[in-house]
C-alpha positions in Angstrom: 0.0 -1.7 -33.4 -2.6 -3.4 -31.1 -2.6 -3.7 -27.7 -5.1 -5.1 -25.1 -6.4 -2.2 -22.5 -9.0 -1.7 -20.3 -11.0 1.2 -18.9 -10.4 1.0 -15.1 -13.0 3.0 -14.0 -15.8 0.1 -16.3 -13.8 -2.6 -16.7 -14.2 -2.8 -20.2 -11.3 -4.5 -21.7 -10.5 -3.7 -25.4 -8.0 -4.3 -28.1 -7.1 -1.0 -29.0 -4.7 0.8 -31.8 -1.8 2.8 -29.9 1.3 3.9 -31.9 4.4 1.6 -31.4 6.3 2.4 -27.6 9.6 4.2 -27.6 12.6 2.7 -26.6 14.7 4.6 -24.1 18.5 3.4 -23.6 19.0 0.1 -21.9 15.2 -1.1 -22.9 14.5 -3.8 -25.9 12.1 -3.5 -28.1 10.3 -6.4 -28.8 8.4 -8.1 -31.5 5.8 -10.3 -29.5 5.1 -14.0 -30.5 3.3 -15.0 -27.4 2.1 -13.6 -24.7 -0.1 -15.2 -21.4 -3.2 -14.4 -19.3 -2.4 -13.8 -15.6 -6.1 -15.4 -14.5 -5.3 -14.3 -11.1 -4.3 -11.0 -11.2 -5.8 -10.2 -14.6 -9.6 -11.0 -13.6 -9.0 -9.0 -10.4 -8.6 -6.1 -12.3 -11.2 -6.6 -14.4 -13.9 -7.6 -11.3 -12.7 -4.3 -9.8 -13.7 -2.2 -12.6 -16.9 -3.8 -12.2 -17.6 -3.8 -9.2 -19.1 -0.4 -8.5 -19.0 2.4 -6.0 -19.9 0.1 -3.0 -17.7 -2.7 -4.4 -14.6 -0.6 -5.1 -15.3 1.0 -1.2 -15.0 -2.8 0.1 -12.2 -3.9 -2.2 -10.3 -0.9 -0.9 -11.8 0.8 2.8 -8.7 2.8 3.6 -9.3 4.8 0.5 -12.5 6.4 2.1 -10.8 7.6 5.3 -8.5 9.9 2.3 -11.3 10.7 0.3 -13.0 12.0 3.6 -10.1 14.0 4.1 -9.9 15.9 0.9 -13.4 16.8 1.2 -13.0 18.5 4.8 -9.5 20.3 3.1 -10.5 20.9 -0.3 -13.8 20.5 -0.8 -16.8 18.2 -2.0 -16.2 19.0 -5.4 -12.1 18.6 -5.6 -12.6 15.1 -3.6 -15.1 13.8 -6.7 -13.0 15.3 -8.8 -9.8 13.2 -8.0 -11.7 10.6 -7.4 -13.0 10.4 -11.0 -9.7 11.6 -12.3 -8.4 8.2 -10.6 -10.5 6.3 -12.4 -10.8 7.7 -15.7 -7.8 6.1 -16.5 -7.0 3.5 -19.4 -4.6 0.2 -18.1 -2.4 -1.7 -19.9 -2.8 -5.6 -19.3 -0.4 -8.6 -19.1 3.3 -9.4 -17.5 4.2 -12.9 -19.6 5.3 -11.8 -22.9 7.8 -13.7 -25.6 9.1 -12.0 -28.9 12.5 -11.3 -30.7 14.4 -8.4 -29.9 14.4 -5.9 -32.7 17.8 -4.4 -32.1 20.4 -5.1 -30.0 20.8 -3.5 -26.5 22.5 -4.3 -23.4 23.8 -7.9 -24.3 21.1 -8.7 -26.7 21.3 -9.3 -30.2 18.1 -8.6 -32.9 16.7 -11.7 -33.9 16.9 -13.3 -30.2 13.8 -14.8 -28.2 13.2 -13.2 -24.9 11.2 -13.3 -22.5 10.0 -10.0 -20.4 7.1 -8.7 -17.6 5.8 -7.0 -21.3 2.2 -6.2 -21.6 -0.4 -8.0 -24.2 0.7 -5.5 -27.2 2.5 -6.6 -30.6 5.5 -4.7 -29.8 6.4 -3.8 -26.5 9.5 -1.9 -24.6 11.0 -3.7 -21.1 14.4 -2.5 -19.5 16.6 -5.0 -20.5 16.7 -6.7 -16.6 13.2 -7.6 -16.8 14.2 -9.7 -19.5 16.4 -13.0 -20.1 17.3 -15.4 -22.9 15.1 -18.4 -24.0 17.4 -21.7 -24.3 16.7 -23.0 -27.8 14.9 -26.2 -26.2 12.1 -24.3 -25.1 9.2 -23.5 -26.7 7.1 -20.1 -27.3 4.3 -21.6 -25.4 6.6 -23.1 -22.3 8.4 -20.2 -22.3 5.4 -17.8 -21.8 5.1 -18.9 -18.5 8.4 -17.9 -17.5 7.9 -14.6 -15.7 4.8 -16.3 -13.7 7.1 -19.2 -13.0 9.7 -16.5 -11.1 6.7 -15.2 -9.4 6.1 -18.9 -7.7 10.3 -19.4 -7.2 10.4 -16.2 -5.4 7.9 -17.6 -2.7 10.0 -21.1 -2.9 13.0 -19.1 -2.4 11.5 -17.1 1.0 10.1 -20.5 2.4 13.7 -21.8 2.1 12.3 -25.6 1.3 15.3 -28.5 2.4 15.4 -32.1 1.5 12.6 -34.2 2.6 10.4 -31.4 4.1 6.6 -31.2 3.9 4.7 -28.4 2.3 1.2 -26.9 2.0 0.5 -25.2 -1.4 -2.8 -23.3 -0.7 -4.4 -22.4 -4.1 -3.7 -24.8 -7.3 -3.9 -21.8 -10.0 -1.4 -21.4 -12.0 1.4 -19.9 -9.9 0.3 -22.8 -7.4 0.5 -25.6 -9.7 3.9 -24.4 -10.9 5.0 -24.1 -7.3 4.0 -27.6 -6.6 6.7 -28.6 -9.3 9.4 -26.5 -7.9 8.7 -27.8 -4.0 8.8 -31.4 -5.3 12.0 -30.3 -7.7 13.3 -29.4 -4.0 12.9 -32.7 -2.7 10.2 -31.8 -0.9 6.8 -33.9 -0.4 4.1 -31.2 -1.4 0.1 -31.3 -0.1 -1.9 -29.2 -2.4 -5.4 -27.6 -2.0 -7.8 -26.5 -4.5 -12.1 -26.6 -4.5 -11.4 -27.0 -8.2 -10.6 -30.9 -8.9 -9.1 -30.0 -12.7 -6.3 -28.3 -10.6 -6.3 -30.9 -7.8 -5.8 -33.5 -10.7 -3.4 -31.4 -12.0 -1.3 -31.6 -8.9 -1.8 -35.1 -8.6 0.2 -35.4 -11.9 2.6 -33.0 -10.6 3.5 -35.3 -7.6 1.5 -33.6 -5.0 -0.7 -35.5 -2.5 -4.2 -32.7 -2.8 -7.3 -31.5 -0.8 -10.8 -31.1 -2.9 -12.2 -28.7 -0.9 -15.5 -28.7 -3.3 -15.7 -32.1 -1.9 -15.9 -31.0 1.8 -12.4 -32.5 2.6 -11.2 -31.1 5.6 -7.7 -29.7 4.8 -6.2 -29.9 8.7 -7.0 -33.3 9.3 -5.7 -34.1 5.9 -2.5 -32.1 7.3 -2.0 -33.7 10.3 -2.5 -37.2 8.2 0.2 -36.0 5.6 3.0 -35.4 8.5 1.7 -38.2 11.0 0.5 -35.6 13.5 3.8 -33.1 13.3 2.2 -30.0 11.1 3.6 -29.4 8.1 7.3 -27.3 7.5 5.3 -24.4 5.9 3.1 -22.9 3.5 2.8 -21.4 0.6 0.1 -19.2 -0.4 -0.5 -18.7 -3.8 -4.6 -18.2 -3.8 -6.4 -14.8 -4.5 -9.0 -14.0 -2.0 -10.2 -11.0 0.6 -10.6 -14.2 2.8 -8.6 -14.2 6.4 -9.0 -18.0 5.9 -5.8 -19.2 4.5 -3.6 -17.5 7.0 -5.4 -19.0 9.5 -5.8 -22.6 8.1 -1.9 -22.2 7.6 -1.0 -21.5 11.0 -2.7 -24.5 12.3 -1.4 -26.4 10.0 2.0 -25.3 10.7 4.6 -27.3 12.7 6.1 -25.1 15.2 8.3 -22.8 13.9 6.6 -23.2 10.5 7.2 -20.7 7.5 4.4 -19.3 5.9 4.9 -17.4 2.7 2.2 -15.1 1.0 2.5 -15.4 -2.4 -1.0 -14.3 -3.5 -3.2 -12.1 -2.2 -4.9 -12.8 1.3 -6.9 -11.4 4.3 -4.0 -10.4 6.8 -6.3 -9.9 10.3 -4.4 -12.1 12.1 -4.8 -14.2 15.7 -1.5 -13.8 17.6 -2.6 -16.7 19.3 -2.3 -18.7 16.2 1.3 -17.3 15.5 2.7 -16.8 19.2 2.4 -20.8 20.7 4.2 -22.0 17.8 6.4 -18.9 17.4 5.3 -19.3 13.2 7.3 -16.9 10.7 4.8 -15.0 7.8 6.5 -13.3 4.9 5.3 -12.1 1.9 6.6 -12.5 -1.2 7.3 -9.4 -3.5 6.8 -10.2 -7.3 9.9 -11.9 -9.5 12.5 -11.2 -6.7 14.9 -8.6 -5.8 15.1 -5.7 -8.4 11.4 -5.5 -8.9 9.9 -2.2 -8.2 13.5 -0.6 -7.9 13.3 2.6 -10.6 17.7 1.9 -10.6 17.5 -1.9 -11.1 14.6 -1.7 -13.5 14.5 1.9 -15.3 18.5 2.3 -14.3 19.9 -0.6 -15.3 22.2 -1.4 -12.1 22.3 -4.8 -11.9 23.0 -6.3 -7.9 26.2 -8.1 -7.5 25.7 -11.6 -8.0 28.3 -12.8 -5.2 25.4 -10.8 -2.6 22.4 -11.2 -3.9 22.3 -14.4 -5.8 18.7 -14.4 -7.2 17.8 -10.9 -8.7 14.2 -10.8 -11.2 16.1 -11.6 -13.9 18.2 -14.3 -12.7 15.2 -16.0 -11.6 13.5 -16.0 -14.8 16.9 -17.4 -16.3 16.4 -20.0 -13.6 12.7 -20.9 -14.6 13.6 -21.6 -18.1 16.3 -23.7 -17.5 14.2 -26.0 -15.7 11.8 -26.1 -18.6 15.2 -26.9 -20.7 16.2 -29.6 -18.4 12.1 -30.8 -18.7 12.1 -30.6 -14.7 9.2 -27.9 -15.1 6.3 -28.5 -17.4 3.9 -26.4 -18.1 2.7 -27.4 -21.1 -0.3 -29.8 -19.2 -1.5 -26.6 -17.5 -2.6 -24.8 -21.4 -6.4 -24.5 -21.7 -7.2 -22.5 -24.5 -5.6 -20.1 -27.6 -6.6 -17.2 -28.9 -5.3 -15.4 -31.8 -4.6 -11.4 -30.2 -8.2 -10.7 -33.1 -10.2 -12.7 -30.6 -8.3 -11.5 -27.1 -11.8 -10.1 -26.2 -13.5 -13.7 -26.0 -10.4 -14.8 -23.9 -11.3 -12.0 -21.2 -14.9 -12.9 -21.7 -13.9 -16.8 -20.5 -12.2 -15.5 -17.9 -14.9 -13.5 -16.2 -17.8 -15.0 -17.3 -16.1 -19.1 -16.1 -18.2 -20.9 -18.9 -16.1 -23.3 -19.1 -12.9 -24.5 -16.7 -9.6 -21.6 -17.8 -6.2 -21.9 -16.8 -3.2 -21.6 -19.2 -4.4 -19.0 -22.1 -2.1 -17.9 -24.2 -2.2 -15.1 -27.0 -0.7 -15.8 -30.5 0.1 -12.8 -32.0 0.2 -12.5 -35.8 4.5 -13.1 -37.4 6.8 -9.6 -37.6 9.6 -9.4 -39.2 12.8 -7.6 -37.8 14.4 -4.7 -38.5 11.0 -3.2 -40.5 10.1 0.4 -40.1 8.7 1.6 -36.7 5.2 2.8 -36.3 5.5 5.7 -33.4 2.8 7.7 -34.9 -0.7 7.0 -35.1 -3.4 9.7 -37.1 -6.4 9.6 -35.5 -8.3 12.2 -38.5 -7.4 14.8 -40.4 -6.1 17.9 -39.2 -7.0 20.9 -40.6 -5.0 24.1 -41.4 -5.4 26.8 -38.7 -4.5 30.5 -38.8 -1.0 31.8 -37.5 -2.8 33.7 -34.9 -5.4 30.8 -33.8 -3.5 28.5 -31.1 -2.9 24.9 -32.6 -1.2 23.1 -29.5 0.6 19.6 -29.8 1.5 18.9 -26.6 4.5 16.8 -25.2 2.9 14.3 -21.8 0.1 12.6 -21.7 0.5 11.9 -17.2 -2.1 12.5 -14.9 -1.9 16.2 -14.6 -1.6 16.9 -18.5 -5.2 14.4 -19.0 -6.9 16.2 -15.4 -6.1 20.4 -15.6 -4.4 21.4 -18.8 -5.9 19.9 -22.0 -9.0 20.6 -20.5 -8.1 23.6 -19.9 -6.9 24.0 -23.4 -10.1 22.7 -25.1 -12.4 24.9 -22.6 -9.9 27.8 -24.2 -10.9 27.2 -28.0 -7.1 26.0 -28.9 -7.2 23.3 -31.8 -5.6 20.2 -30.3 -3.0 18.8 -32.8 -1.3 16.2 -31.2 -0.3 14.2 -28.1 3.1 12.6 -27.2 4.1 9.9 -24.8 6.4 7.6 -24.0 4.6 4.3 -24.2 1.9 5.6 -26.6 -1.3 4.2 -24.6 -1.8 7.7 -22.4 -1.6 9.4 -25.5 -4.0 7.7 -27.1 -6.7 7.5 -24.5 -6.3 11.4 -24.1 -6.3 11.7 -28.0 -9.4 9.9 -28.7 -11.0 11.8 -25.4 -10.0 15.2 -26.8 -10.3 14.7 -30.4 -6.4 15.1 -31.5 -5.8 14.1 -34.8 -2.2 12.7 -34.0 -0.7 10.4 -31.6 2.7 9.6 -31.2 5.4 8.2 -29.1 8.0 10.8 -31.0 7.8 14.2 -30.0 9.9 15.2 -33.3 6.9 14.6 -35.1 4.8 17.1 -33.4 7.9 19.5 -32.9 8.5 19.7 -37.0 4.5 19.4 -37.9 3.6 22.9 -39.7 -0.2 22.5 -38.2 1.2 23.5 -34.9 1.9 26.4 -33.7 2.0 25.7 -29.8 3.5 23.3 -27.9 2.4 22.4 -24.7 5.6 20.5 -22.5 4.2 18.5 -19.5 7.1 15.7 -19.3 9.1 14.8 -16.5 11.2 17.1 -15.2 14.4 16.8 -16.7 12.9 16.7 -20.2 11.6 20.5 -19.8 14.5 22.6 -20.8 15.4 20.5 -23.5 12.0 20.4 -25.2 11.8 24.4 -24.6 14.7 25.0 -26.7 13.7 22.8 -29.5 10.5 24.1 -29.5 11.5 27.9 -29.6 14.0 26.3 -32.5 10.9 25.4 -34.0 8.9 28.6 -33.7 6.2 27.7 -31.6 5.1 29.2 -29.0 5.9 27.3 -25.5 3.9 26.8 -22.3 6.3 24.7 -19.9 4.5 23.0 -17.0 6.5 23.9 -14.0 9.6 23.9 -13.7 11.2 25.5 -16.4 14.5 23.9 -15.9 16.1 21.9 -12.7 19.4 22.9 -13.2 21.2 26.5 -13.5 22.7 25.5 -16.5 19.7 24.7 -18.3 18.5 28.0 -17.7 21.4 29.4 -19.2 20.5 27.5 -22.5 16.7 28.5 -22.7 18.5 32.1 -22.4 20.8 31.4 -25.2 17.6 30.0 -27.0 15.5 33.1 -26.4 18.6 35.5 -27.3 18.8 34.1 -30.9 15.1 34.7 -31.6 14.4 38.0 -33.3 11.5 39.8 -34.9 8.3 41.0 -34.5 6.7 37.5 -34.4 8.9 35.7 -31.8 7.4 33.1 -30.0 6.1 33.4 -26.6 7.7 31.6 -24.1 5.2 31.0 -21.0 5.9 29.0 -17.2 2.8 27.7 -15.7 3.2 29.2 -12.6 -0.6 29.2 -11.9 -1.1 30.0 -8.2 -0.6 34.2 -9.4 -3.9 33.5 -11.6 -5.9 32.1 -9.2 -9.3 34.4 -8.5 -8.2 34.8 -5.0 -4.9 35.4 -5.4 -5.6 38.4 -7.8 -7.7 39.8 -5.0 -5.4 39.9 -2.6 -2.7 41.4 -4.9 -5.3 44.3 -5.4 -5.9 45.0 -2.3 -1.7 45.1 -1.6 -1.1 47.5 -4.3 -3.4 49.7 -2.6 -0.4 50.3 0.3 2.7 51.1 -0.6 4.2 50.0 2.4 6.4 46.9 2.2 4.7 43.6 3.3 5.6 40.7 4.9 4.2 37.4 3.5 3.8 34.0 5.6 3.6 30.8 3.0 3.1 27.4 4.7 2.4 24.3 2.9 1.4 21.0 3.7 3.0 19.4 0.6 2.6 15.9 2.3 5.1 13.2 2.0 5.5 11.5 -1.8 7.2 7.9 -1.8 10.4 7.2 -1.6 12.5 6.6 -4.7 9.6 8.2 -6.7 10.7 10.1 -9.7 9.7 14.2 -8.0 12.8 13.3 -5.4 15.7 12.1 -7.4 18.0 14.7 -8.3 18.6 13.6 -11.7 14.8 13.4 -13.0 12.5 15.6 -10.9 15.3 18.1 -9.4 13.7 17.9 -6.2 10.7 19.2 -4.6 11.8 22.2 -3.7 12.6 22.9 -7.5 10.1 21.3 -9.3 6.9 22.2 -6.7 8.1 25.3 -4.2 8.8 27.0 -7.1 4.8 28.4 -7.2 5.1 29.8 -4.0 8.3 31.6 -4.9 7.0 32.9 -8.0 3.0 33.6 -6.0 5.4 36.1 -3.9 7.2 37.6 -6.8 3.9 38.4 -7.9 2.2 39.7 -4.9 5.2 41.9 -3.8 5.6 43.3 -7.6 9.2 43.4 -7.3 12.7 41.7 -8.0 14.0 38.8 -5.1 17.3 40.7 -3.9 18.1 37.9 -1.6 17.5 34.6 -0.7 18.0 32.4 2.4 17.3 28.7 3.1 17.0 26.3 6.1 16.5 22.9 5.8 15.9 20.1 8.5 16.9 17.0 7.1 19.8 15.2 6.3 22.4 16.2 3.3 21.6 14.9 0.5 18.3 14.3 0.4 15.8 16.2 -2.2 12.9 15.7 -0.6 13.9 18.3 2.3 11.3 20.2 4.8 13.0 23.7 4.5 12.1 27.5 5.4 13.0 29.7 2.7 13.1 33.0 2.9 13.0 35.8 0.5 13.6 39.5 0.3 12.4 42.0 -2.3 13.4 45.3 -4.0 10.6 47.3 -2.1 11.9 46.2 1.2 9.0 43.7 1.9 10.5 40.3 3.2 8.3 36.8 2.9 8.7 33.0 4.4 7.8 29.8 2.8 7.7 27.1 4.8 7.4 24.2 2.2 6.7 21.5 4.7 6.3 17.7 4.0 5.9 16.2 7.5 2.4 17.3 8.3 -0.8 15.3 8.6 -3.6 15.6 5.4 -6.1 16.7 7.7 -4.4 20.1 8.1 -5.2 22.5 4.7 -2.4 22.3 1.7 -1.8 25.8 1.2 -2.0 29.1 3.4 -1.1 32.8 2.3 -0.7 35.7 4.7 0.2 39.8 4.3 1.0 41.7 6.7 1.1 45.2 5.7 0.2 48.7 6.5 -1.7 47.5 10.1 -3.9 45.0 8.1 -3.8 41.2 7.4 -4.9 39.2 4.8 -5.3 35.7 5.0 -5.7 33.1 1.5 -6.3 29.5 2.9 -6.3 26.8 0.4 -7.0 28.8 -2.5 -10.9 28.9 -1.2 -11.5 31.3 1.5 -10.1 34.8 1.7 -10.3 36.8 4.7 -9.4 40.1 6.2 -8.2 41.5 9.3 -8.7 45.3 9.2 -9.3 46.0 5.6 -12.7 47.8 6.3 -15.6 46.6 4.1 -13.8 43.1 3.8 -15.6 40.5 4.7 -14.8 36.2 3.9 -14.8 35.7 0.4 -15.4 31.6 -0.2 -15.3 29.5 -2.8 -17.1 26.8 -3.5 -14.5 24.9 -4.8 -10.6 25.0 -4.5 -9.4 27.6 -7.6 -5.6 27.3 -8.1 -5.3 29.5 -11.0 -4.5 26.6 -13.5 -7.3 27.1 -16.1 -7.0 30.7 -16.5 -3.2 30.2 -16.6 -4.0 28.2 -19.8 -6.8 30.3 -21.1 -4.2 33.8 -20.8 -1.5 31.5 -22.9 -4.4 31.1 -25.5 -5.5 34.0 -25.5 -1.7 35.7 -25.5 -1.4 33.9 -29.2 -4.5 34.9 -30.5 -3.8 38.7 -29.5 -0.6 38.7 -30.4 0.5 40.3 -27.4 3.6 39.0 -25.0 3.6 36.2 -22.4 0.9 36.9 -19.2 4.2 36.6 -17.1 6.8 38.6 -18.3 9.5 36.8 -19.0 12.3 38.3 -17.1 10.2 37.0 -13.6 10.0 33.8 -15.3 13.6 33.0 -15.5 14.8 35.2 -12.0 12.1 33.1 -10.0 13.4 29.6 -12.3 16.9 30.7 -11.3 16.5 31.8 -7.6 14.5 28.2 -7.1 17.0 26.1 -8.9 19.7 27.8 -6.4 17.6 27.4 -3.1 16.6 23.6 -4.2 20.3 23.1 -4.6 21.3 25.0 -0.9 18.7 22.9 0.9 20.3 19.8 -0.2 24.0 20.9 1.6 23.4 21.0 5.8 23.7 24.6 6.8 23.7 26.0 3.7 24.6 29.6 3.8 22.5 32.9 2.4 23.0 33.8 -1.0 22.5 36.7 -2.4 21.3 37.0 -5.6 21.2 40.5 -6.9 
């Protein structure tokens, strides 16, 4: 299918060929018939990624102060690195899609017209409560501007408009113009400004009294004119601009006790002065409404009561298009131009380049019928028969860290790259053009079952790992498992099970990409240990650094946990470094039950008698280094700090050893799985350390989510 991307690091929009999304339970997939350009947030994007270094560093200054702050942790190099990594990224464009449903889901029957937040693609895939019905009176073309429409109730909603009150719309685009309707729908008396006088005319035909600001009108003393000197009951920002101007303007214009409600985007420096005299009320307004942004409303499904929160996303977009039903919203007037989805790139060109006056454009997208077979696999070129013992890797995520460390990795390693997998298909494609894979695909069964590969490569979420091992070993292929190897003890148990049925010389290697124990310093440091055979004692702290709330590493169910699905390097970098088996295992955590995302102290004992502490922290500042190793051992110290400088205290001879970049083991973690099939030989990590330092990790990622969990021990 085709779907309209764009590079964000050039701003080079394109209509590109991805395979056809997947659709997860509780999502519709749906054929698009329409589908319109946000001009607003749309051309932002686009400006952005052409705006260039100094540009991007204006659009965006708090950026620098974290860029600065990797360089003094990690170095000049890792900071560009990231920073490239960021923008070497391909984003899909569009929110205001309309299409049938091709199957039913979740209340929805096939053949239906929907509307959804769907991108500009000829199929797409939206959780069913980012969707709602069309009523049969309202066209594809009204109906298109449904899920903008929500975006201007929502700010109605927050400003709380009554009978007879006077309101401000700052900004005549077309979330503005539509706002204007549903202020006047309110009974309210609306003043609208614009420098554009296609808009302001388009107000004026709304019902709106309007400011020309390209005509020098002063919009203040129009103001005071349009409430006889009392300021206005509030104002609604629905512009795009880095200006501080609007907020400002608004305040003044403001009545006291005045509600101001951000709709678009504005400067926020504000004058308390402004705000504290008339005691004046700013909110700004999130999206559709309630449910956006929340991964169990959206991804989950879980819709919110009705009877306590009466206008959810959803519900507001029902609400839009009944007002176009009842013809008490029209949006038809504000359509400038149409483009067939062939010619989307001249629509983008309009956009930026503002020949002509834009304002409504809408996509058509060639007729599909429903029910016809699914295209979730894309070829790319031919692939090309390989040798049993020469690595031919399909691998399974095409996120931020597959695209950044290992197919890189992989293709620095000489492995023939297959194919790619992902869920929505457009990762995958980006990193399979990049990379030269032959095959794309939103269904991982057709990599798992293709007879050209030999090696899979799993870099999912989380909670997808242990599954896609087992089917993979089922498969033959050898496995390499981005970390973790399962989140649960019981998923352990069946990668076991897995490995226990497979017999013969030429069983496939099964490989976790604990990475840390291949890092150059790190196998230094082990060297010089093994050199004493007194037991050791091993400090780990890390600055892990807080991750958002709600996001996908913390919930039990998809990432296990932190502790699980990140500590578990710096349990299995002291496995390594002692060289023998965890015996025991002890955890201490300081926040509340319950939560995954836990600070906690863990510490482990070993075979040998030599004892190590991890203290996997996430309330730290960035400024302070990520990762710190110490030994104590034998009267001597050694001290690994992020993975770049290694020092000694005592060892005679041994002076600082620096890098000049941070080396975390990941590439030749990928280069001794390659070279592991080629040889023939087993899995660089043995595999009985592989599933004791999976299993102790899994148990002390479940302990540190009870308060005052107790020591376990494990052998």
């Amino acid at each position: 299918m085709r779907q309209i991307l764009q590079e964000l690091g050039s701003g080079k929009t394109e209509l590109a060929e991805v395979p056809e999304p997947d659709t997860l339970p509780g999502t519709l997939r749906i054929l698009t018939r329409r589908s319109l350009i946000s001009p607003g947030t749309e051309r932002m994007l686009i400006e952005f990624g052409r705006a260039g270094w100094v540009g991007r560093v204006r659009q965006h200054p708090d950026r620098v102060q974290q860029i600065l702050s990797k360089v003094r942790t990690d170095g000049l190099a890792a900071a560009v690195e990231a920073v490239r990594s960021k923008l070497d990224q391909t984003v899909s464009l569009g929110y205001c899609n309309v299409g049938q449903v091709d199957g039913a889901a979740r209340g929805f029957v096939a053949g239906e017209r929907v509307v959804s937040n769907g991108p500009h693609a000829e199929v797409v895939a939206v959780p069913a409560n980012l969707c709602a019905r069309i009523p049969a009176g309202v066209g594809d073309d009204e109906a298109a501007f449904a899920v903008i429409g929500a975006v201007g109730l929502q700010g109605v909603r927050l400003a709380a408009p009554t009978l007879g009150e006077s309101f401000v719309v700052s900004g005549l685009g077309l979330i503005g113009l539509i706002t204007v309707q549903l202020l006047r729908a309110n009974g309210c008396r609306v003043l609208g400004i614009d420098p554009d006088p296609l808009r302001t005319a388009l107000a004026r035909g709304f019902g709106a009294t309007t400011i020309d600001l390209g005509r020098s009108e002063d919009p203040l003393a129009a103001a005071t004119g349009f409430t006889n000197g009392r300021g206005v009951d509030g104002v609604l920002i629905t512009a795009a601009t880095e200006s501080d101007q609007p907020v400002s303007q608004a305040a003044h214009m403001c009545r006291k006790r005045g509600r101001i409600v951000l709709v678009g985007v504005a400067g926020l420096r504000l004058n308390r002065a402004e705000f504290y005299e008339k005691e004046l009320t700013l909110q700004v307004s999130c999206s559709y409404g309630p449910g956006r942004y929340d991964p169990d409303y959206e991804q989950g499904g879980r819709d919110y009561p009705l009877g306590f929160v009466r206008w959810t996303a959803q519900r507001n977009f029902e609400a839009v298009l009944e007002l176009m039903a009842e013809h008490r919203l029209d949006v038809l007037p504000l359509i400038t131009h149409r483009f067939p989805l062939a010619e989307a790139p001249l629509a983008y060109d309009l956009l930026t380049e503002k020949r002509e006056p834009a304002l409504g454009v809408l996509l058509e997208y060639p007729a599909r019928t429903v029910g016809a077979p699914v295209a979730r696999t894309l070829r790319l070129g031919p692939a090309a028969a390989v040798a049993a013992t020469e690595p031919a890797v399909a691998v399974l995520g095409a996120g931020n860290y597959a695209g950044r460390v290992l197919i890189p990795a992989l293709a620095n390693s000489g492995a023939r790259l297959i194919g790619i997998a992902s869920q929505g298909g457009v990762t995958a494609a980006r990193l399979g053009r990049k990379f030269g894979f032959s095959t794309v695909t939103t269904d991982p069964a057709t990599l798992l079952s293709d007879p050209l590969v030999n090696a899979v490569v799993v870099a999912t979420r989380h909670d997808t790992h242990a599954a896609f091992v087992q089917q993979a070993l089922a498969a033959g292929k050898h496995v390499f498992v981005e970390k973790p190897l399962a989140i649960t003890a019981s998923e352990i148990e069946g990668i076991e099970s897995a490995l226990a049925r497979l017999v013969g010389p030429h069983r496939p290697l099964l490989m976790v990409g604990f990475n840390r124990r291949f890092a150059r310093l790190s196998l230094r440091m082990k060297a010089l240990l093994q050199q004493q055979r007194a037991p050791k004692s091993f400090i780990v702290t890390v600055n892990a650094g807080a991750v958002p709330f709600g996001h996908w590493t913390q919930t039990v169910e998809v990432g296990g946990g932190r502790i699980i699905g990140e500590c578990c390097h710096f349990i299995d970098l002291l496995r390594f470094l002692a060289g023998a088996p965890i015996v025991h295992w002890d955890v201490a955590s300081v926040a509340a039950a319950g939560e995954p995302d836990t600070p906690a102290t863990i510490t482990l004992t070993f075979a040998d008698g030599s004892a190590g502490t991890v203290h996997y922290f996430m309330n730290g500042h960035a400024s302070f280094p990520k990762e710190r190793i110490e030994a104590f051992c034998a009267g001597r110290i050694l001290q690994l700090d992020n993975f770049r400088t290694l020092r000694g205290f005592g060892w005679s001879g041994l002076g600082p050893t620096r890098a000049w970049r941070r080396d975390k083991g990941q590439r030749a973690c990928v280069a001794a799985f390659v070279a592991a099939i080629r040889s023939g030989g087993d899995s660089p990590i043995p595999l009985e350390e592989m599933l004791e330092v999976s299993r102790v990790a899994v148990a002390v990622g479940m302990a540190a989510r009870r308060a005052g969990a107790d020591a376990t021990c494990y052998r």
